[in-house]
Residue frames as qw, qx, qy, qz and C-alpha x, y, z in Angstrom:
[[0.668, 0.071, 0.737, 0.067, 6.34, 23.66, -34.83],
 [0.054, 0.273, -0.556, -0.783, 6.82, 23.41, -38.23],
 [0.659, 0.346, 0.099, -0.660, 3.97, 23.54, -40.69],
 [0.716, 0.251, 0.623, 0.191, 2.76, 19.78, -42.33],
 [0.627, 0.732, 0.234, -0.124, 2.07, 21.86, -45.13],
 [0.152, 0.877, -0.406, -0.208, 5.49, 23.03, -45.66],
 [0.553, -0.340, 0.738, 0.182, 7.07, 19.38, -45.15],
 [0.641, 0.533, 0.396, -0.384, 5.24, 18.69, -48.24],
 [0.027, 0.573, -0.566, -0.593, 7.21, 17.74, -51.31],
 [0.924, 0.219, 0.165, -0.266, 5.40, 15.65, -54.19],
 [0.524, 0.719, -0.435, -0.139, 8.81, 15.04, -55.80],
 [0.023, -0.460, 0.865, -0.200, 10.13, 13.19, -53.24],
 [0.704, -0.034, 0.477, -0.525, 7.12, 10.76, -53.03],
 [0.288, -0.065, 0.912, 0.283, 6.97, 7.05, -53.88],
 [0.016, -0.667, -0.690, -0.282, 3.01, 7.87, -54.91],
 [0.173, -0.500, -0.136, -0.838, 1.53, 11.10, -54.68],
 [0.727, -0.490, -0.169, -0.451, -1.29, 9.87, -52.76],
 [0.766, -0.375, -0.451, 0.263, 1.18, 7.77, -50.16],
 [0.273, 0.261, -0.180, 0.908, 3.09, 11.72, -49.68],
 [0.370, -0.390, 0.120, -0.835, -0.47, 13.29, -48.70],
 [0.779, -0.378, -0.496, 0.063, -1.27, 9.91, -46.53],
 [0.672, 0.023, -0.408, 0.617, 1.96, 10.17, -44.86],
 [0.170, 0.334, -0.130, 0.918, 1.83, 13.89, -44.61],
 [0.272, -0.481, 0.082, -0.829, -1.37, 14.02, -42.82],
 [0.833, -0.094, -0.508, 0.200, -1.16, 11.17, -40.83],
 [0.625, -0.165, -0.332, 0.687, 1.60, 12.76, -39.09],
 [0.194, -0.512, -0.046, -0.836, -0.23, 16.26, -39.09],
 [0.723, -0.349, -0.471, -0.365, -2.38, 13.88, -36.73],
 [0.827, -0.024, -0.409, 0.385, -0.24, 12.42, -34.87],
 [0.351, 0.237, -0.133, 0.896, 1.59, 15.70, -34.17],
 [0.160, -0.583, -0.675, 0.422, -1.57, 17.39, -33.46],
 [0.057, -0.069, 0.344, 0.935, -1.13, 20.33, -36.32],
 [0.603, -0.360, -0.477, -0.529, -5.08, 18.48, -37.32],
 [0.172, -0.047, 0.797, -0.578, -6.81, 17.94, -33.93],
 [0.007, 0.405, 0.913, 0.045, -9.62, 16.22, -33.25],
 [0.212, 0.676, 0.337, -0.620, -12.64, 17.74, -34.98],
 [0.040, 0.526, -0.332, -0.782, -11.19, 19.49, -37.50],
 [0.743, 0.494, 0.330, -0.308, -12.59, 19.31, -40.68],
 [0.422, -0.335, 0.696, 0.474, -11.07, 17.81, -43.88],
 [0.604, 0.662, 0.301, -0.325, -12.29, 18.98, -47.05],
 [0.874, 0.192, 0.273, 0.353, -10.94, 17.30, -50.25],
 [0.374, 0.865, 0.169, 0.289, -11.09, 20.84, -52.51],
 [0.250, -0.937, 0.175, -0.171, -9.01, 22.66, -49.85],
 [0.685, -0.361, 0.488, 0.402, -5.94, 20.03, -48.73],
 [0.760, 0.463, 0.324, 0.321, -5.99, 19.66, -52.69],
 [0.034, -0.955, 0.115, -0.272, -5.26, 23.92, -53.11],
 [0.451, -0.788, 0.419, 0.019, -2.61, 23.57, -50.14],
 [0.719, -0.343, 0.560, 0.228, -1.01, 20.74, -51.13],
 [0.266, 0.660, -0.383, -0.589, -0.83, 21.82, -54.50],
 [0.411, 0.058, 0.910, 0.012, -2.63, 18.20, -55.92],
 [0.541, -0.274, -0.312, -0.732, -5.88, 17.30, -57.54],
 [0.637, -0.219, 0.052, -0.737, -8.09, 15.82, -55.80],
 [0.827, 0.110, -0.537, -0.122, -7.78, 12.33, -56.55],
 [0.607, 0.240, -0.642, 0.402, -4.91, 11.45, -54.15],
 [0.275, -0.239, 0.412, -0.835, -6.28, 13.50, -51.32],
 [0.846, -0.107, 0.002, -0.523, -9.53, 11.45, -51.39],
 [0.841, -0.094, -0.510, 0.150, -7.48, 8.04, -51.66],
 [0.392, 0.221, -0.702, 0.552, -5.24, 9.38, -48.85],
 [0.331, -0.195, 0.271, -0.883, -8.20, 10.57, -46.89],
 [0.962, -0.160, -0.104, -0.195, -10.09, 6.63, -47.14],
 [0.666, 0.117, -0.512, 0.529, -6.69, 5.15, -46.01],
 [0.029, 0.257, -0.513, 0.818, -7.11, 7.67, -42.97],
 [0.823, -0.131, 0.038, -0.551, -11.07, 6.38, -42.32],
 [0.853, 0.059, -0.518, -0.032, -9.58, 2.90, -42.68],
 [0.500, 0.199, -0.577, 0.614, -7.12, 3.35, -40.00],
 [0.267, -0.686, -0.677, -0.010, -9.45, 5.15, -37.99],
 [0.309, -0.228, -0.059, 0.922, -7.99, 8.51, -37.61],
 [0.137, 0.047, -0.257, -0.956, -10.53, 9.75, -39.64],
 [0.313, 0.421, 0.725, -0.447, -14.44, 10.15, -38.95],
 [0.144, -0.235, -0.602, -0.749, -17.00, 10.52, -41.99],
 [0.031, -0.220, -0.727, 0.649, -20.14, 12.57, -40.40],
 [0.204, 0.627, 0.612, 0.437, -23.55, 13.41, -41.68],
 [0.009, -0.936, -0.345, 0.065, -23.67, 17.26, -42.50],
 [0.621, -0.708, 0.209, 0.264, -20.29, 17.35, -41.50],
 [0.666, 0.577, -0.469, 0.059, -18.15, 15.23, -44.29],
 [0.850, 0.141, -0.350, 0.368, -14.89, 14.22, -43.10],
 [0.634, -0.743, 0.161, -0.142, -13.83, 15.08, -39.30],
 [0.374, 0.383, -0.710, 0.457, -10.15, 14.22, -37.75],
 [0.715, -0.556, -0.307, -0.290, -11.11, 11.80, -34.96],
 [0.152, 0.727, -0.569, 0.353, -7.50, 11.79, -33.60],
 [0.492, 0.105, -0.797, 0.334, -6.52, 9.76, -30.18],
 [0.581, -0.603, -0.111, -0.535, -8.61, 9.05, -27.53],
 [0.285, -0.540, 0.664, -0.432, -7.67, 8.01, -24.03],
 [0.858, 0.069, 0.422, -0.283, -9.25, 4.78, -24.85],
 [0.715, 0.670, -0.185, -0.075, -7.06, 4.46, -27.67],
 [0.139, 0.639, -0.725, 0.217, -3.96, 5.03, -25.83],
 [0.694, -0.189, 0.604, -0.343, -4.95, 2.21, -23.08],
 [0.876, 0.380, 0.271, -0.119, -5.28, -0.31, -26.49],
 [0.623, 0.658, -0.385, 0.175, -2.17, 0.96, -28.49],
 [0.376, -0.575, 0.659, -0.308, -0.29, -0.18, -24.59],
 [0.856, -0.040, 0.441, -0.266, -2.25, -2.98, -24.25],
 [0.863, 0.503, -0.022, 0.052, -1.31, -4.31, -28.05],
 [0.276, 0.698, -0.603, 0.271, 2.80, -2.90, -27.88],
 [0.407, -0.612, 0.634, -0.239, 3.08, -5.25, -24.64],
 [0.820, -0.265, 0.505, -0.043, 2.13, -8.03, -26.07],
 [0.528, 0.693, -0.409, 0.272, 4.61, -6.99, -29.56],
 [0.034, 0.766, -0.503, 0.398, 7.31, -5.87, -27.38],
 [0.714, -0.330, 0.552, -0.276, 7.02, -9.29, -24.82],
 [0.945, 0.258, 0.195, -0.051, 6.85, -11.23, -27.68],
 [0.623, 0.732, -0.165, 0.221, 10.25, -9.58, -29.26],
 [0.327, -0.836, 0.412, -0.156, 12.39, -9.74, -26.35],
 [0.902, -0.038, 0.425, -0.063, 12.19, -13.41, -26.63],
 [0.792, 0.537, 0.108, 0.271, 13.67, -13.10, -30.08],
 [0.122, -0.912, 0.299, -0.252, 16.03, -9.88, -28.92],
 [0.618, -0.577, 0.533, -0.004, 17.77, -11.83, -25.96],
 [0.870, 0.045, 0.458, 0.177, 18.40, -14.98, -28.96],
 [0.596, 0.664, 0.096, 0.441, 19.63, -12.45, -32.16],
 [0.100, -0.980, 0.150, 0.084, 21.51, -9.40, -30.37],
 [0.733, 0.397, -0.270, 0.482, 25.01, -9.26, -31.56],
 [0.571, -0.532, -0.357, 0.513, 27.52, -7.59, -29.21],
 [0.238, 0.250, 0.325, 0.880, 28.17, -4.71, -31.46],
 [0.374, -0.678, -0.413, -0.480, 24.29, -3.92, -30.84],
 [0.592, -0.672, -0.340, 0.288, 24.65, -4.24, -26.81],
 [0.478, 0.048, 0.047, 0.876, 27.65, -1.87, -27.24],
 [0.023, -0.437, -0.457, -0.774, 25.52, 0.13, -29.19],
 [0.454, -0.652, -0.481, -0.369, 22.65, -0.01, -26.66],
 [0.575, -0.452, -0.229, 0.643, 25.35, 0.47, -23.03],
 [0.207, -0.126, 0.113, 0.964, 26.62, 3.65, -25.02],
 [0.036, -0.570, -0.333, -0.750, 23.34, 5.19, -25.95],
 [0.572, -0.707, -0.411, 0.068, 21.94, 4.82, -22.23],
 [0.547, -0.127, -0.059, 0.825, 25.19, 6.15, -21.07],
 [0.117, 0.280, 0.493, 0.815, 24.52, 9.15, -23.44],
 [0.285, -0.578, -0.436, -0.628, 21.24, 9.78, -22.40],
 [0.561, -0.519, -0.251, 0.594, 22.15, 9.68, -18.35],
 [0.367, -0.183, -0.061, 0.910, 24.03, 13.09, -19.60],
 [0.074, 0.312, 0.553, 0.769, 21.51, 14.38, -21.55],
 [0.454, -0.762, -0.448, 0.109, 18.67, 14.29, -18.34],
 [0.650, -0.378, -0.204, 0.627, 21.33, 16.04, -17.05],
 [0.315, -0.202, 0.112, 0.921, 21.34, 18.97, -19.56],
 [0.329, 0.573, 0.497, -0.563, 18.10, 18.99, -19.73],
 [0.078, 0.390, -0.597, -0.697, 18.55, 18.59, -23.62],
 [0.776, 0.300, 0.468, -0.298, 14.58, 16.69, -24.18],
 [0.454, 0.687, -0.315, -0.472, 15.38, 17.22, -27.97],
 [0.298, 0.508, -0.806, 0.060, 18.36, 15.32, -28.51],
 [0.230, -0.217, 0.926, -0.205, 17.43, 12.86, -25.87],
 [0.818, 0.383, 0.238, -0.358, 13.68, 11.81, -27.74],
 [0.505, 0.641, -0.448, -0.366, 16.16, 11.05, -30.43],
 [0.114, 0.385, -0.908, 0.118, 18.40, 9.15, -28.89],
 [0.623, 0.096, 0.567, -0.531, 15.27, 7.40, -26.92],
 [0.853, 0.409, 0.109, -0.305, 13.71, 6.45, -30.42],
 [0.248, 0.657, -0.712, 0.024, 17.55, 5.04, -31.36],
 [0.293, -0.350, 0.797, -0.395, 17.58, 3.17, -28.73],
 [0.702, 0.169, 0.569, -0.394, 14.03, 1.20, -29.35],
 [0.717, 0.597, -0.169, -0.318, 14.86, 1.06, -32.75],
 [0.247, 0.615, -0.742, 0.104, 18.32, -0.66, -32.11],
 [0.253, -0.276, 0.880, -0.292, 16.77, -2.73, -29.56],
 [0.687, 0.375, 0.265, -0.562, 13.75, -3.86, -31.69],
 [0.654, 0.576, -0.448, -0.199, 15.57, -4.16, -34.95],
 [0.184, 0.459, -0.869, -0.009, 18.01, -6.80, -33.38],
 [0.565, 0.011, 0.762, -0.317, 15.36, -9.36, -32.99],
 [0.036, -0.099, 0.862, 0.496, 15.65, -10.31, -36.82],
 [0.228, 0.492, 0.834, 0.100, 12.03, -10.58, -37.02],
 [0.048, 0.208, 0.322, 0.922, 10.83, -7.66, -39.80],
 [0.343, -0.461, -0.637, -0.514, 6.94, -8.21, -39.73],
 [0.447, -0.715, -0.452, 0.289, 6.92, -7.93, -35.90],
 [0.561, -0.141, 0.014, 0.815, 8.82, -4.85, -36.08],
 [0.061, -0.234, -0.389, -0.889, 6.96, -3.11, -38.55],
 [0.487, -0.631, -0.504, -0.334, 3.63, -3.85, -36.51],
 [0.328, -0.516, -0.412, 0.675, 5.91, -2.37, -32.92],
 [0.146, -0.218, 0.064, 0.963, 6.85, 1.00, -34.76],
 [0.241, -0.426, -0.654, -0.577, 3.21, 1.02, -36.28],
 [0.592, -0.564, -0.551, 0.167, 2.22, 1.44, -32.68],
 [0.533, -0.273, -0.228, 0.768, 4.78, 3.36, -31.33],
 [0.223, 0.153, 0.071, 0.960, 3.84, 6.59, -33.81],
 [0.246, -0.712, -0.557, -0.350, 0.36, 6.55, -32.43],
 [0.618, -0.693, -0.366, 0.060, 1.60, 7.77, -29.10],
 [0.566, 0.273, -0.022, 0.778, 4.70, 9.61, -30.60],
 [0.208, -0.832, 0.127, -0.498, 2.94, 13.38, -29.38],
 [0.640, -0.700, -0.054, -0.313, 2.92, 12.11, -25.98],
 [0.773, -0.181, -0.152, 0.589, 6.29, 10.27, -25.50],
 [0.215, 0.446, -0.202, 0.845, 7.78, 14.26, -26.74],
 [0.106, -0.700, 0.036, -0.705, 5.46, 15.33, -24.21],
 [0.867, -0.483, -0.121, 0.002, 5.71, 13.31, -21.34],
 [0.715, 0.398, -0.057, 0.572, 9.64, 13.69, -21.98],
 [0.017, -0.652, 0.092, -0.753, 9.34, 17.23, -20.61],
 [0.531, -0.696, -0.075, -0.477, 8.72, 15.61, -17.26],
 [0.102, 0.672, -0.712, 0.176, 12.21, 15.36, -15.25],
 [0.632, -0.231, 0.511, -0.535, 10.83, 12.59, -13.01],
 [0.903, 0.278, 0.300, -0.131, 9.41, 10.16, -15.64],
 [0.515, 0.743, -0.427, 0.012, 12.54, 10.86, -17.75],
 [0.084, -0.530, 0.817, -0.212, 14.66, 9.33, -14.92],
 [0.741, -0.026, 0.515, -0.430, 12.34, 6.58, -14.50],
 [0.939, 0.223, 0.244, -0.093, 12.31, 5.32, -18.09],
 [0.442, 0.634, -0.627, 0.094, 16.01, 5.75, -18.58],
 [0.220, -0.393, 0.860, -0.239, 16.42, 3.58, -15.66],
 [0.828, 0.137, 0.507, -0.197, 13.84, 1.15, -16.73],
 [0.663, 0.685, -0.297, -0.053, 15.46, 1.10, -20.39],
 [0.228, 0.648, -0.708, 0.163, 18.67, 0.24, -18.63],
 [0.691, -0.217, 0.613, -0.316, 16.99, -2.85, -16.57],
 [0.922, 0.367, 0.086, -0.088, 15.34, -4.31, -19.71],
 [0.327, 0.803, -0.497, -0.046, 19.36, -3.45, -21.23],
 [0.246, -0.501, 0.779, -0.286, 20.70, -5.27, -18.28],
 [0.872, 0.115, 0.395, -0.263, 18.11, -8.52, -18.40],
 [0.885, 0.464, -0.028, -0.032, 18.88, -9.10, -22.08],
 [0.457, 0.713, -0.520, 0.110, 22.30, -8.95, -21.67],
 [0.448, -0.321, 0.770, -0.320, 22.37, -11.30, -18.82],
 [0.371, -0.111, -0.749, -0.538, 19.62, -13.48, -21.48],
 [0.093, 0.364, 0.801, -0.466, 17.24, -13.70, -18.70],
 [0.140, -0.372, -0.751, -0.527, 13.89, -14.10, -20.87],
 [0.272, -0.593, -0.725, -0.220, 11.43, -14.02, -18.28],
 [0.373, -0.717, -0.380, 0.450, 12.88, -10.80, -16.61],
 [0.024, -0.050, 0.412, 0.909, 13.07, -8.94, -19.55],
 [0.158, -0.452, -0.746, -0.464, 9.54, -9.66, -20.30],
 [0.346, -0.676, -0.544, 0.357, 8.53, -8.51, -16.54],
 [0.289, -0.552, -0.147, 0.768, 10.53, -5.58, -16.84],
 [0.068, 0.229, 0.578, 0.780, 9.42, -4.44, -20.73],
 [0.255, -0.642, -0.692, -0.212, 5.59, -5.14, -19.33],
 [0.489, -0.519, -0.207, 0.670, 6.73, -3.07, -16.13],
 [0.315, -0.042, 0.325, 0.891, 7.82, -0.30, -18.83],
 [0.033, 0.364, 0.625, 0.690, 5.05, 0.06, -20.85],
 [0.302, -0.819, -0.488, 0.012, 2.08, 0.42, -17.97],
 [0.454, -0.467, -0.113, 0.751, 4.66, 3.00, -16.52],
 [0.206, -0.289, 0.229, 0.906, 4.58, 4.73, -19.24],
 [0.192, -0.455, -0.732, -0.470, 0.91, 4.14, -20.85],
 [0.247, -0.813, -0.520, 0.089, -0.29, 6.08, -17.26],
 [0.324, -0.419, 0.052, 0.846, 2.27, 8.87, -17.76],
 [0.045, 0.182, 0.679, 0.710, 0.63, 9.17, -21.40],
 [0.162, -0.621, -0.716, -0.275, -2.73, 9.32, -19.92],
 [0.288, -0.673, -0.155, 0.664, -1.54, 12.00, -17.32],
 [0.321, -0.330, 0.195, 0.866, -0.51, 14.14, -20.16],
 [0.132, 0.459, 0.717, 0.508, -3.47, 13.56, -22.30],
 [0.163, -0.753, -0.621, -0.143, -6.24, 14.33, -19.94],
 [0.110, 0.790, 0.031, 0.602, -3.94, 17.23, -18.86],
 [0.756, -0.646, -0.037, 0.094, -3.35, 15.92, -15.28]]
């Protein structure tokens, strides 16, 4: 896995301080910082070739969000994702992702369905060659095509706000041949619902999705 530190470029950043947010955020996420680790201002600053300043705002934007623990003796702690966390970032995406189908089944153009018949397709072969890479891609395509055509931004931005908490675990859950067939074929129900506009069996089968895949997540956490 590549090093956060190396992804690191201040030049390309809209703010300094939203580059080292971003950057360790997704160190998180990823699991480069695990839970514990310590996070000391003087030392990201050194690596990430900063000052200080931005590191400390990006490092209260990570306490806000709760990723990050402030401890006495301690300082600042990565509190990462708990199994109680995942069970809440489910719980919240179903009722996004229930709420956006509704809108999904009423905006999709046919261009999109196209779009969405040929990536499934696509990813059928990919199980097949056992090519996880390529198919996570095509996977996050897919939700992103089928998300984005429900015209509604603000709900969007609050699915995929969700989605990257649980981003380790989709790659790793991916690796498991079983659950791979499972949520290509549940990807292709929900495909099949909206394109029929049947609302209230898109919603079954989305909800259907998620628990499927919110106890595969917890299988991989606790290591089961």
């Amino acid at each position: 896995m590549e090093n956060y530190m190396e992804k690191f470029n201040p030049a390309n950043a809209r703010t300094i301080r939203d580059m080292v947010y971003e950057t360790l955020r997704q160190a998180i996420f990823e699991g480069q910082l695990k839970h514990g680790d310590r996070l000391v201002e003087k030392e990201l600053g050194e690596r990430l070739k900063v000052s200080r300043t931005p590191v400390r705002e990006a490092l209260r934007k990570l306490e806000v969000e709760g990723l990050v623990n402030r401890l006495p003796r301690k300082g600042l702690v990565v509190r990462g994702i708990t199994a109680d966390d995942i069970i809440e970032i489910y719980a919240i995406r179903e009722a996004l992702e229930t709420t956006a189908i509704a809108f999904i089944i009423e905006n999709i153009t046919v261009g999109e369905k196209e779009k969405l018949f040929e990536l499934v397709e696509r990813m059928e072969q990919l199980i097949e060659l056992n090519d996880d890479q390529e198919l996570l891609r095509l996977s996050r395509i897919f939700n992103d095509v089928m998300n984005n055509s429900s015209r509604m931004p603000r709900l969007i931005s609050l699915i995929n706000a969700q989605q990257e908490y649980v981003s380790r675990f989709r790659r790793m859950t991916m690796s498991n041949q079983s659950r791979r067939h499972e949520a290509l074929q549940e990807h292709k129900e929900i495909l099949m619902a909206v394109d029929r506009m049947d609302v209230q069996k898109a919603k079954e089968l989305v909800i259907k999705h998620l628990k499927a895949a919110c106890k595969q997540c917890l299988k991989t956490f606790m290591g089961n």
